[in-house]
N, C-alpha and C positions, 0 to 999 in steps of 0.2 A: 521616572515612570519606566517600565519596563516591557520591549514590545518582544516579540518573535514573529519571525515571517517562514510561511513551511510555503512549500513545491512538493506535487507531485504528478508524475508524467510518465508512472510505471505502465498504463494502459494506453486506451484508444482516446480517454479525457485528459485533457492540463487543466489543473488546477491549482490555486495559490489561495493563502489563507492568512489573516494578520492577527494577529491576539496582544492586550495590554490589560497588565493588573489594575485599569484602572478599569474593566467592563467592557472595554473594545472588543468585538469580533467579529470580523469581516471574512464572507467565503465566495469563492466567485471559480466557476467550474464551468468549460467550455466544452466539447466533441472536437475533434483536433484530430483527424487521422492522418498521419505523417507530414503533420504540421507545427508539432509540438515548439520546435527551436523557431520556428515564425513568429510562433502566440504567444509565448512565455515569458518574455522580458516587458512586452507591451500589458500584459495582465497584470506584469508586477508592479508597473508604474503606476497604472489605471486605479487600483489596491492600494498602492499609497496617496495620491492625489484625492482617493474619497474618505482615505481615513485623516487626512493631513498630517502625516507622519515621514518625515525627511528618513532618508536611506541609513542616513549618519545615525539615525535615534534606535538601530536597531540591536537588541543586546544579544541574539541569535538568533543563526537561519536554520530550521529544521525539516529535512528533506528525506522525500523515499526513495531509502538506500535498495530497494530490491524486496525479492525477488519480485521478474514483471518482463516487461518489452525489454532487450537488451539495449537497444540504442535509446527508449526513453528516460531508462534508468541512469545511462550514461550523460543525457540529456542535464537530467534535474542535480546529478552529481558535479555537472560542469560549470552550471549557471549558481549553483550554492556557493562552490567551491570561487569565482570568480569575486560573486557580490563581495563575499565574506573577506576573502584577500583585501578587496578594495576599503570595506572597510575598517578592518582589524578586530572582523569578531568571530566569535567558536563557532561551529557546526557541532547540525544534533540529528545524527542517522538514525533513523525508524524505519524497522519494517514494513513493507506493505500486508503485510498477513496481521502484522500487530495492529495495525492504521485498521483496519478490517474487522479484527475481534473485537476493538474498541468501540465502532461501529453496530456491532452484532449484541454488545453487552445492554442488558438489561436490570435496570437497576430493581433489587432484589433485599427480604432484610433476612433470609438463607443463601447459604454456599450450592452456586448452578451447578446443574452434571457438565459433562464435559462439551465440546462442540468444534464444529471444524471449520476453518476456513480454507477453501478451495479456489484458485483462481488458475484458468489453463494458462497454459505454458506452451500453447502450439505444437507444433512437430511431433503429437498425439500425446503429450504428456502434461501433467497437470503440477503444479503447487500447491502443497498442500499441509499445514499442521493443525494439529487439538490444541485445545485452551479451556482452560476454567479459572470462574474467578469465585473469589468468598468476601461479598459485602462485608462479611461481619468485621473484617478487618480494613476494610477502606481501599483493596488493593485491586489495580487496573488487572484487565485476565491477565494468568498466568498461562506460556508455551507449556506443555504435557509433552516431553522429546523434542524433538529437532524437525528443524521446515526437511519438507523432504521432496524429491523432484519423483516421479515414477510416473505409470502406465494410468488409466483414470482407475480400472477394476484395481488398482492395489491399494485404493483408499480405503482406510479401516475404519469404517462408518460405526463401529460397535461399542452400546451402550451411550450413543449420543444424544443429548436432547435435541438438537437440532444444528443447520448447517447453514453456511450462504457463500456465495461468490459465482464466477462466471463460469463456472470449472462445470459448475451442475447444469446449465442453459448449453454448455457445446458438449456434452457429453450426459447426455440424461439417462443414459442406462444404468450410470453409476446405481442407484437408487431405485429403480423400477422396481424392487420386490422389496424396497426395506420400508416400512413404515415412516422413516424418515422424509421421505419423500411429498409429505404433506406438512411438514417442520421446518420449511426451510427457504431462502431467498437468493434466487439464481439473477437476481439484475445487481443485487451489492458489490459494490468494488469500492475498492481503497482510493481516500481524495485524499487533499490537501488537509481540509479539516479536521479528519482522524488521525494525519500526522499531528496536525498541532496540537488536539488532544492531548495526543500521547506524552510530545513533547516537554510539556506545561511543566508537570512535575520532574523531569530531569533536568530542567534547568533550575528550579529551585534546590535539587539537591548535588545543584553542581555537577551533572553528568554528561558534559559537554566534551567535545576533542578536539582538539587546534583543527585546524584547517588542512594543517601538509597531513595529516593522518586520516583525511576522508577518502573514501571509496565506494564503487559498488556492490551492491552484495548479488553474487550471481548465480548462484547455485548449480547452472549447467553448464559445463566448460567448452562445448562444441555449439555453435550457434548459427550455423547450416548444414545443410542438408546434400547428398548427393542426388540427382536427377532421379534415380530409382527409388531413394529414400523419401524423397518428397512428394514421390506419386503411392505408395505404399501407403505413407502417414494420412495424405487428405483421401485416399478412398477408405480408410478408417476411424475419418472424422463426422459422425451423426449426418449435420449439419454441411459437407461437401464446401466446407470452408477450404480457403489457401493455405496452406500452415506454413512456419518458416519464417 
């Protein structure tokens, strides 16, 4: 039997997820704000004790490599990379933007327009790529370009059928004049579950990577703020959130 366990603990949620080709699917997703390394190992346990599934029985761990919270990402890449060392199996990095489309996709028997997932990035900028998928051919969405880091207005909302992630809930001007704006789901965020989605079919097609070659995926390489930069950034946050 074949199991996979995902993590993920790119946001304000930790979440873990168990999947087996025999119909098993188990998802269990908490609120965890700067809690995640507290809750995360005890959720794993918890997750396997209800699936009664030994750690040993697990043929990969599939985790969100990014982009997201810097120390959450780092979080979920340290606890994968441990279990897995321990017990001598691959790691299966998934995007949280992919975990997200996966989430957003709607099963269709025509090829969707395009669509974006947005999730903030803090320190006034957003993450954010397009995806399309074409049922006719049985394939998970496809990225349209590269995840991209920028300001929220350089999101290129054009020609999209619709959007979702948290990017459009802390910055809702994005959208105020685009018709889009009624297409779309600003509570969606990337779990566990949409990693293991994802991951299903990469491990069937063998698309796994040892373990010494995991990482995070980070897309911003500066990840504070000067005192002036981070009074600038949050009086330019909607919402008068903390950024940072």
């Amino acid at each position: 039997m074949t199991h996979i366990l995902a993590l993920d603990t790119s946001g304000s949620a930790c979440s873990v997820a168990l999947w087996s080709d025999a119909g098993l699917l188990i998802g269990h997703e908490e609120t965890a704000q700067r809690q995640h390394t507290q809750r995360l190992l005890p959720m794993i346990k918890s997750l396997l004790l209800e699936a009664d599934v030994n750690m040993s029985s697990l043929d990969a761990i599939a985790y969100g490599r990014g982009p997201g919270s810097f120390t959450g990402i780092r979080i979920a890449a340290g606890v994968a990379q441990g279990l897995a060392f321990g017990i001598d199996c691959p790691v299966i990095p998934v995007s949280t933007l992919a975990a997200l489309a996966l989430r957003m996709y709607q099963p269709s028997e025509t090829a969707q327009p395009a669509f974006a997932c947005c999730l903030d990035a803090r320190m006034g900028e957003v993450y954010w790529a397009r995806y399309q998928v074409n049922p006719m051919f049985n394939q998970s969405p496809k990225r349209i370009g590269e995840i991209t880091l920028s300001s929220p207005k350089s999101i290129n909302v054009d020609d999209l059928a619709y959007a979702a992630g948290n990017a459009f809930q802390e910055y809702p001007k994005i959208l105020e004049s685009s018709p889009l704006k009624d297409r779309m789901d600003a509570q969606l965020v990337p779990n566990a579950l949409g990693i293991l989605q994802w991951a299903q079919p990469l491990l069937n097609t063998q698309q796994m990577i040892a373990v010494e070659q995991l990482e995070p995926l980070y897309i911003r390489n500066k990840v504070a703020l000067t005192t002036q930069e981070r009074h600038a950034a949050t009086h330019s946050t909607p919402t008068g959130h903390s950024v940072g």
